[in-house]
N, CA, C and O of each residue as an XYZ file, in Angstrom:
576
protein
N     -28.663     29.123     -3.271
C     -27.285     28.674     -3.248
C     -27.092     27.641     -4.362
O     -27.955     26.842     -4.727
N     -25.944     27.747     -4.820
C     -25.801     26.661     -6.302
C     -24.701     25.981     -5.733
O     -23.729     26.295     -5.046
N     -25.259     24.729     -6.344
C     -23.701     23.784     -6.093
C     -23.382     23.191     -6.665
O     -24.022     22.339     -7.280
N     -21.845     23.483     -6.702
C     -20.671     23.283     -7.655
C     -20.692     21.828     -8.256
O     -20.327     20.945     -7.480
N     -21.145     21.371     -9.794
C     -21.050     20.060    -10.109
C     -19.356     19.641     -9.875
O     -18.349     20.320    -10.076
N     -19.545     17.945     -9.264
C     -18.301     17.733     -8.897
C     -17.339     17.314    -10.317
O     -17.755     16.512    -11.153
N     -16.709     17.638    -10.364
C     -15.299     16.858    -11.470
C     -15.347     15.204    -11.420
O     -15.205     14.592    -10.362
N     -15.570     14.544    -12.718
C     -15.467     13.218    -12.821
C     -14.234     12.739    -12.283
O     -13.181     13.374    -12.319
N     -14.439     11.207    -11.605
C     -13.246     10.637    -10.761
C     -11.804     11.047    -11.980
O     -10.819     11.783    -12.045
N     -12.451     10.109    -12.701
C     -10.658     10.320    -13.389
C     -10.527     11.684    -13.653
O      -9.476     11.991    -14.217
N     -11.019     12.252    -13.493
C     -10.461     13.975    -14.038
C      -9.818     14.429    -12.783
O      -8.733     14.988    -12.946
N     -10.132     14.345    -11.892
C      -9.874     14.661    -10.215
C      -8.570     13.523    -10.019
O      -7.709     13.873     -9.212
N      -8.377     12.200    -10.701
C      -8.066     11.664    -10.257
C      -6.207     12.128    -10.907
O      -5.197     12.540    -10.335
N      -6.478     11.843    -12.063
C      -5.499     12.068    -12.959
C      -4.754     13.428    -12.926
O      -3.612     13.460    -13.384
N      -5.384     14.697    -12.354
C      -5.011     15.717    -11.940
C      -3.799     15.882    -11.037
O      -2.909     16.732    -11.012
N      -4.073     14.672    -10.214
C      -3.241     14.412     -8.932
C      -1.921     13.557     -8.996
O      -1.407     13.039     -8.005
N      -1.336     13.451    -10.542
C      -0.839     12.237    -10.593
C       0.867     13.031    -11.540
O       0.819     13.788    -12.509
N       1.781     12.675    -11.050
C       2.848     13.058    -11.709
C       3.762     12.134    -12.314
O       4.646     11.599    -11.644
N       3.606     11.913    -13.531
C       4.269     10.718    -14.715
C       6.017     11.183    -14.619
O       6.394     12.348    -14.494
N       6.745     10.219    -14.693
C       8.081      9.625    -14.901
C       8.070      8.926    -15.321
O       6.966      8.525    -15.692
N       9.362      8.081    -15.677
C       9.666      7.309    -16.591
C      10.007      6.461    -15.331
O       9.502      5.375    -15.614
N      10.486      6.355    -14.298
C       9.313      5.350    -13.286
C       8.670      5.384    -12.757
O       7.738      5.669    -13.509
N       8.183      5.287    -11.555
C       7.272      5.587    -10.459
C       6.130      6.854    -11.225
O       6.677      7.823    -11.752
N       4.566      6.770    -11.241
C       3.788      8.100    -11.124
C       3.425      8.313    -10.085
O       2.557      7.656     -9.510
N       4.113      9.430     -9.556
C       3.684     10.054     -7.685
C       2.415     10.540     -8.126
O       2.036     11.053     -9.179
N       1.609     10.116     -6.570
C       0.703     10.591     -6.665
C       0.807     11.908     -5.643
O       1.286     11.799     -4.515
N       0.224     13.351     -6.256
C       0.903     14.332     -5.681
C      -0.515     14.609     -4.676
O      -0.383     15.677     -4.079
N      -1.349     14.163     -4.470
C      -3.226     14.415     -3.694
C      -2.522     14.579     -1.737
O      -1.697     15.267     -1.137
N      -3.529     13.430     -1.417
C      -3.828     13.457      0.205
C      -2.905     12.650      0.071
O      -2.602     12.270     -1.060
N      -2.025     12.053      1.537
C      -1.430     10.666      1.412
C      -1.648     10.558      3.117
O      -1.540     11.404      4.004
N      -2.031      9.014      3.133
C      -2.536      9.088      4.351
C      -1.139      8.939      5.104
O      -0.077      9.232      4.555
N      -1.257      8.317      6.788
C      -0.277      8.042      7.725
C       1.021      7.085      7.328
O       2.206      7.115      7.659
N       0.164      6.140      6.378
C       1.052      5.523      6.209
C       2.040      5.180      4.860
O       2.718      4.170      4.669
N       1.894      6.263      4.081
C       2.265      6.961      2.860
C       1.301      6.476      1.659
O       1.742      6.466      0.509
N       0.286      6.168      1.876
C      -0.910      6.021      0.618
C      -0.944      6.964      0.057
O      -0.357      7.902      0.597
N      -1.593      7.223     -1.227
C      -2.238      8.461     -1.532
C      -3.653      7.991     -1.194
O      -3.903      6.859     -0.781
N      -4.276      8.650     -1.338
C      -5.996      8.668     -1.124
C      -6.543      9.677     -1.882
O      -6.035     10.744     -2.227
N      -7.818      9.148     -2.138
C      -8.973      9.986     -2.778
C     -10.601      9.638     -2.588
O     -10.991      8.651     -1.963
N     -11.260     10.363     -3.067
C     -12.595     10.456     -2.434
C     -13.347      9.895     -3.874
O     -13.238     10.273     -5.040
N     -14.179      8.788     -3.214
C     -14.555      7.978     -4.507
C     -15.939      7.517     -3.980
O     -16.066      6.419     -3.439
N     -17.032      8.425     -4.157
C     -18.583      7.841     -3.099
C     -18.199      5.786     -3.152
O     -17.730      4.928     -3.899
N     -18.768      5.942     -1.881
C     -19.266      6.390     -1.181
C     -18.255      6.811     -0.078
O     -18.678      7.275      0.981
N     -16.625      6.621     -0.361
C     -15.484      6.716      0.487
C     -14.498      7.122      0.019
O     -14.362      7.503     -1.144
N     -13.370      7.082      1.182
C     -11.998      7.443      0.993
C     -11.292      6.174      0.135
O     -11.348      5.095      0.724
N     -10.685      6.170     -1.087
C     -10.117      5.087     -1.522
C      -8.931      5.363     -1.449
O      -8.546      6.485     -1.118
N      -7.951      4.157     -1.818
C      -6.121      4.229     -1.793
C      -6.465      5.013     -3.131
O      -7.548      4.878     -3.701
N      -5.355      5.921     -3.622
C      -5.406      6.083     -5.001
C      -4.316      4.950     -6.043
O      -3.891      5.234     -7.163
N      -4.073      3.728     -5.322
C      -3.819      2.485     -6.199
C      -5.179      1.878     -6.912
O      -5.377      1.754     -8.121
N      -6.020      1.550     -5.871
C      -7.120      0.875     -5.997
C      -7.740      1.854     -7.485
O      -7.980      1.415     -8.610
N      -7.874      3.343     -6.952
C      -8.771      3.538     -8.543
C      -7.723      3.458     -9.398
O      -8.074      3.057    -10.508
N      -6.252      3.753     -9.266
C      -5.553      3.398    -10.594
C      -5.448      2.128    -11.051
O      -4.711      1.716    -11.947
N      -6.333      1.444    -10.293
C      -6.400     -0.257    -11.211
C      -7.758     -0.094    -11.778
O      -7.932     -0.688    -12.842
N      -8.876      0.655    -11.253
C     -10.166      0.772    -11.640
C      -9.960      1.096    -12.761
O     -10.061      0.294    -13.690
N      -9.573      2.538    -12.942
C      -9.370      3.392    -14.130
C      -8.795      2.637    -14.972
O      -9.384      2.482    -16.042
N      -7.575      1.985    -14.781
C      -6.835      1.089    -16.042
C      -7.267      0.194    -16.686
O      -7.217      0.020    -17.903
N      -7.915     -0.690    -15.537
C      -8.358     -2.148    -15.563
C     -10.290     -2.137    -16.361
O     -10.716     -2.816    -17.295
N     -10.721     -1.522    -15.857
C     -12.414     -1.331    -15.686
C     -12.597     -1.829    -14.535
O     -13.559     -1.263    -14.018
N     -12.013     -2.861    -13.651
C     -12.375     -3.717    -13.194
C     -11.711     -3.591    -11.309
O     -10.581     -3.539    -10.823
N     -13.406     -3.584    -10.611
C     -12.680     -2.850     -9.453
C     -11.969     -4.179     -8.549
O     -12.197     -5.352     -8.841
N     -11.369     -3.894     -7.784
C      -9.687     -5.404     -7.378
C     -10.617     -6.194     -5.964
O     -10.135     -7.096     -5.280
N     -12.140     -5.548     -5.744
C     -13.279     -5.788     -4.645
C     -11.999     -6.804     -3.526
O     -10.841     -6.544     -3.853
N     -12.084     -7.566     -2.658
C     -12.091     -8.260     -1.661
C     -10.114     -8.104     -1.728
O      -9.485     -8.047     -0.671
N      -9.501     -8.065     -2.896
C      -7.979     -8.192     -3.461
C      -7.291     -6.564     -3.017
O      -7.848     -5.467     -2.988
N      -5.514     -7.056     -2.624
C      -5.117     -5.402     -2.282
C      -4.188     -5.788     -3.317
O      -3.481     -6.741     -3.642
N      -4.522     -4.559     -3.710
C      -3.827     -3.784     -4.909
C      -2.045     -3.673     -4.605
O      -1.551     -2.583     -4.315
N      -1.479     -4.511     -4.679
C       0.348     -4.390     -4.177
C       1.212     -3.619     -5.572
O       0.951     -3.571     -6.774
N       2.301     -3.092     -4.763
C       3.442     -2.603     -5.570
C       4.489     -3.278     -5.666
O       4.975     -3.724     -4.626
N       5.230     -3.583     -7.139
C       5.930     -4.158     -7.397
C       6.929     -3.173     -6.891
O       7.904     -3.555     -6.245
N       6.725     -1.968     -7.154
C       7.928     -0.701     -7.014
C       7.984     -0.596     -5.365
O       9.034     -0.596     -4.724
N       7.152     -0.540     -5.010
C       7.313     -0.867     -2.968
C       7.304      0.526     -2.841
O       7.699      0.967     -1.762
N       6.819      1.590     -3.992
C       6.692      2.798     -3.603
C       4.998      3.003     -3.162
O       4.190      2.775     -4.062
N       4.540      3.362     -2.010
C       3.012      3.612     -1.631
C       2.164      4.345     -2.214
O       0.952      4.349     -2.428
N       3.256      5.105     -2.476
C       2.665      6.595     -3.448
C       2.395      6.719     -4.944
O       1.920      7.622     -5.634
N       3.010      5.115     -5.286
C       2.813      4.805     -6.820
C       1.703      4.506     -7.211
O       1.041      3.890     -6.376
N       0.984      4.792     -8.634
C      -0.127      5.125     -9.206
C       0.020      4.273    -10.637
O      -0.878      3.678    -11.233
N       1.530      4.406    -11.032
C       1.459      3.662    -12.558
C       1.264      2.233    -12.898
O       1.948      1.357    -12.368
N       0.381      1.992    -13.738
C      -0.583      0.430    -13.759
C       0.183     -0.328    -14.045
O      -0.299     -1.429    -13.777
N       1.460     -0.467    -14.585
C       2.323     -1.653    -14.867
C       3.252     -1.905    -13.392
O       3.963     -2.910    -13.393
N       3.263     -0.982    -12.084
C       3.757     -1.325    -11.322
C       2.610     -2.258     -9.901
O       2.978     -2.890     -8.911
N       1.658     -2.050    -10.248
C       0.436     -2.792     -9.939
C      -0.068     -3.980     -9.954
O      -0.374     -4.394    -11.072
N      -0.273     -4.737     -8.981
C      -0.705     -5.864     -9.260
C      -1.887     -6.680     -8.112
O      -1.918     -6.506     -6.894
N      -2.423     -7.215     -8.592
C      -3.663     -7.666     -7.310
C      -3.173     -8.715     -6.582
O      -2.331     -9.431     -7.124
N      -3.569     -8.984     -5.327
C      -3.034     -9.887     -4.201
C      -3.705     -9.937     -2.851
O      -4.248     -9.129     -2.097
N      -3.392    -11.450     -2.870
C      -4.068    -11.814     -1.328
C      -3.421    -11.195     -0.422
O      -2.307    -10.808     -0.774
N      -3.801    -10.918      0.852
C      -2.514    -10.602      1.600
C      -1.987    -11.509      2.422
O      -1.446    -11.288      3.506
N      -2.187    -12.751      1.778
C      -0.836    -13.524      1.835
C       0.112    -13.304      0.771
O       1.269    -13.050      1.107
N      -0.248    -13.370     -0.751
C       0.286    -12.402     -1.476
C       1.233    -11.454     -1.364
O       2.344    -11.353     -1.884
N       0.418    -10.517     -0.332
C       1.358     -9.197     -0.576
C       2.058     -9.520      0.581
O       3.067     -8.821      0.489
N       2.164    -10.397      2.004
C       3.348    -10.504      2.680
C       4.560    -11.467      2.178
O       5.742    -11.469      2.522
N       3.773    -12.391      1.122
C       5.038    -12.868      0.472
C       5.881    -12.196     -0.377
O       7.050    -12.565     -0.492
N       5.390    -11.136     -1.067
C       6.039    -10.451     -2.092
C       6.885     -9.420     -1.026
O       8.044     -9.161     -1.350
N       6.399     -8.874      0.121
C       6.935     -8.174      1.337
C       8.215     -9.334      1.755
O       9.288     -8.779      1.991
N       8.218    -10.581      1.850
C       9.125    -11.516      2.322
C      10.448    -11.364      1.468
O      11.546    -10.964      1.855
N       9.984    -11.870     -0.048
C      10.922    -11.919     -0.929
C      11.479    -10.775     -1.373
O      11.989    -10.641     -2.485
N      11.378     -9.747     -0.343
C      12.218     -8.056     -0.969
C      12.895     -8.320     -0.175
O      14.090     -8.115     -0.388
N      12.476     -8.914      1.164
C      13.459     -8.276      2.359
C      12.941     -7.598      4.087
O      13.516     -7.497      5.170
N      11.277     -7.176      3.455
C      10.628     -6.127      3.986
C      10.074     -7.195      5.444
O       9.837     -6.595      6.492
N       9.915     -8.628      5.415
C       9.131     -9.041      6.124
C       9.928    -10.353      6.510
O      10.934    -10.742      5.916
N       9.259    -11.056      7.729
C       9.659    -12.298      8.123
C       8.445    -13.189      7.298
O       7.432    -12.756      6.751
N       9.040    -14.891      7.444
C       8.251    -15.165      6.214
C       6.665    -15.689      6.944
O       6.495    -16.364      7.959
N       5.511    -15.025      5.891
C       4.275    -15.140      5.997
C       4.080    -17.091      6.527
O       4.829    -18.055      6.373
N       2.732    -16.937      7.156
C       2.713    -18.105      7.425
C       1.328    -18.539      6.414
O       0.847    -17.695      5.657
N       0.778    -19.906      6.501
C       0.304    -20.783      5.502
C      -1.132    -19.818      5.242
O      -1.574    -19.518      4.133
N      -1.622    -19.492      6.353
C      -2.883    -18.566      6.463
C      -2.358    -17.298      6.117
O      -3.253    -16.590      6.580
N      -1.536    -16.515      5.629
C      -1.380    -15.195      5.737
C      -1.481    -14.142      6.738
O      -1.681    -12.938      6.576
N      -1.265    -14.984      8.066
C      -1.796    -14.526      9.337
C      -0.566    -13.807      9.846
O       0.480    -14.146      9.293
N      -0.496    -13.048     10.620
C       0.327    -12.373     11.818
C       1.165    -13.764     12.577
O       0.536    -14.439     13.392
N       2.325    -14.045     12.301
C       3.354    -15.295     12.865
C       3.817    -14.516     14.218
O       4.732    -13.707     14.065
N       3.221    -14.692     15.673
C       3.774    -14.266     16.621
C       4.582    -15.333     17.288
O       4.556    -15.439     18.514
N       5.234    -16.057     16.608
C       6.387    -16.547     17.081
C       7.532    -16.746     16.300
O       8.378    -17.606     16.543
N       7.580    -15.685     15.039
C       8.266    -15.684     14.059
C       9.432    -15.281     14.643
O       9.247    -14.371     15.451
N      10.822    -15.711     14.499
C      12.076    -15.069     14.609
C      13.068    -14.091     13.721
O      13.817    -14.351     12.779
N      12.894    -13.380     14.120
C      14.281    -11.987     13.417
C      15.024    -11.711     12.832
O      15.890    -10.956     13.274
N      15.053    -12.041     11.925
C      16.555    -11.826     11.262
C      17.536    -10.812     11.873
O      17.225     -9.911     12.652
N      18.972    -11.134     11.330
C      19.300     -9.445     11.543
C      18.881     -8.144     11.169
O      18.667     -7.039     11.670
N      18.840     -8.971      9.646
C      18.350     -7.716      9.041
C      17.316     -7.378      9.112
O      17.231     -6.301      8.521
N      16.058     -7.782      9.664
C      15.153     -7.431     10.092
C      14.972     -6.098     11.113
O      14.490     -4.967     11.048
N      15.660     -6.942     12.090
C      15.746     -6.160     13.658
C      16.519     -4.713     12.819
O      16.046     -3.616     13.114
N      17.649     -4.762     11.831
C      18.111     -3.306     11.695
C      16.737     -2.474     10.792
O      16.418     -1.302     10.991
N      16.112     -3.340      9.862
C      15.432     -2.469      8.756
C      14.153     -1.820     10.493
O      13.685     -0.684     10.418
N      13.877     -2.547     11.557
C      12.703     -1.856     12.385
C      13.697     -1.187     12.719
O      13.520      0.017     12.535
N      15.005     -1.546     13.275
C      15.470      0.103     13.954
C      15.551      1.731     12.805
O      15.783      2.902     13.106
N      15.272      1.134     11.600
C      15.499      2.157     10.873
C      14.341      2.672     10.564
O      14.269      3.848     10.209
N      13.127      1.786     10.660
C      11.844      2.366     10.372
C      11.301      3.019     11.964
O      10.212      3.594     11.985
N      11.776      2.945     12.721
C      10.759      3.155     14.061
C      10.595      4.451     14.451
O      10.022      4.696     15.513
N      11.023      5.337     13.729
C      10.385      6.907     13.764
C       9.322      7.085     12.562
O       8.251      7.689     12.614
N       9.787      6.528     11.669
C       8.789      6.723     10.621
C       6.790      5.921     11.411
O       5.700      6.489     11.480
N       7.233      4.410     11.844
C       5.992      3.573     11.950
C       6.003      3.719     13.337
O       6.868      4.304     13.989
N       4.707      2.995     13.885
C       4.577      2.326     15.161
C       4.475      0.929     15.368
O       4.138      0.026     14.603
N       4.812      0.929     16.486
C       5.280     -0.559     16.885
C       4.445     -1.424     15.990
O       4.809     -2.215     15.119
N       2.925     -1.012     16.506
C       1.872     -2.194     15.989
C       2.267     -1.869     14.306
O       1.914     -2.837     13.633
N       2.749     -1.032     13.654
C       2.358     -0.913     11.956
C       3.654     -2.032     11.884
O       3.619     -3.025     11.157
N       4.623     -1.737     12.635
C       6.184     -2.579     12.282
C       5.954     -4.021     12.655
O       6.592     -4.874     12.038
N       4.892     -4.475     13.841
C       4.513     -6.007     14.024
C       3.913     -6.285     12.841
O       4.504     -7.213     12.290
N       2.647     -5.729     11.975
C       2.206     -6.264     11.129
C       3.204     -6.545      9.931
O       3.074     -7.545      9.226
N       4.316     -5.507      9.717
C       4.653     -5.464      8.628
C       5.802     -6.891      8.762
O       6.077     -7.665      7.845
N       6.184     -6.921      9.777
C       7.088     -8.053     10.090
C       6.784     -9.174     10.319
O       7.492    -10.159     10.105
N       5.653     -9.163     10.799
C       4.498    -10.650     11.117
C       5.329    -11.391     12.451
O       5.951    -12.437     12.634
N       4.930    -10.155     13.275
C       5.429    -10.424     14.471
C       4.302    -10.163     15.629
O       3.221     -9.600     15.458
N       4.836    -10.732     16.899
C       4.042     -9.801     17.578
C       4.546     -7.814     18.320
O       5.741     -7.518     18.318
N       3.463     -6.727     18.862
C       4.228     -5.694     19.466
C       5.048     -5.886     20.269
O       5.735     -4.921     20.603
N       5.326     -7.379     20.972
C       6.303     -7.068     22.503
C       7.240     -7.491     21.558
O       8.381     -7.102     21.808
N       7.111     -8.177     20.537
C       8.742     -8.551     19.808
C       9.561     -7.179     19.178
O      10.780     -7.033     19.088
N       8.461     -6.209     18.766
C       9.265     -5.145     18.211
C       9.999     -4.371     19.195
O      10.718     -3.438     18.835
């Protein structure tokens, strides 16, 4: 039995990737929660993370890879940027997307609601689950 040499990451990777003049969708796997993903030994990676590898040289280790574009599925390196995730719930704060992060970057379960909050979960709550909409809000589940 012979087996098939695998395709180098970026060749596999870049395959999967559809350029515009904004956003590059990534067209591969996308997980539950609209990632793309790809298979990078010894694991499943976001396909942000290798599009900072690939761009950068330099892998983003302990740092999450955030979107300026707030699209999940985005791949293009100028919409990319590395972050704590206090970081990325502040940059989540200042869109709109979140209640505001606290000093630790921790889950605020006594954070209060905006309006617009409470409408953006009624609008997400088929898409997420409770617990994805507590984290994203930095709330607790009985608040959602």
């Amino acid at each position: 039995m012979t087996t098939r040499a695998k395709k180098p990451v970026a060749e596999r990777f870049w395959s999967k990737v559809h350029k515009t003049d904004g956003c590059w969708q990534w067209t591969g796997a996308i997980d539950g929660k609209g990632y793309g993903r790809i298979w990078v030994e010894p694991r499943l990676q976001t396909a942000s993370r290798v599009s900072w590898f690939l761009n950068t040289g330099q892998w983003p280790g302990g740092l999450f890879v955030c979107h300026h574009c707030d699209n999940r599925a985005c791949v293009r390196p100028d919409h990319l940027f590395l972050g704590t995730q206090s970081d990325n719930l502040r940059d989540a704060y200042n869109k709109g997307r979140h209640a505001p992060p606290s000093s630790a970057g921790e889950r605020n379960c006594h954070a209060v609601l905006t309006e617009a909050s409470v409408r953006r979960i009624r609008e997400l709550r088929g898409e997420k689950t409770a617990s994805e909409l507590a984290v994203l809000f930095g709330v607790s589940n009985s608040s959602i």
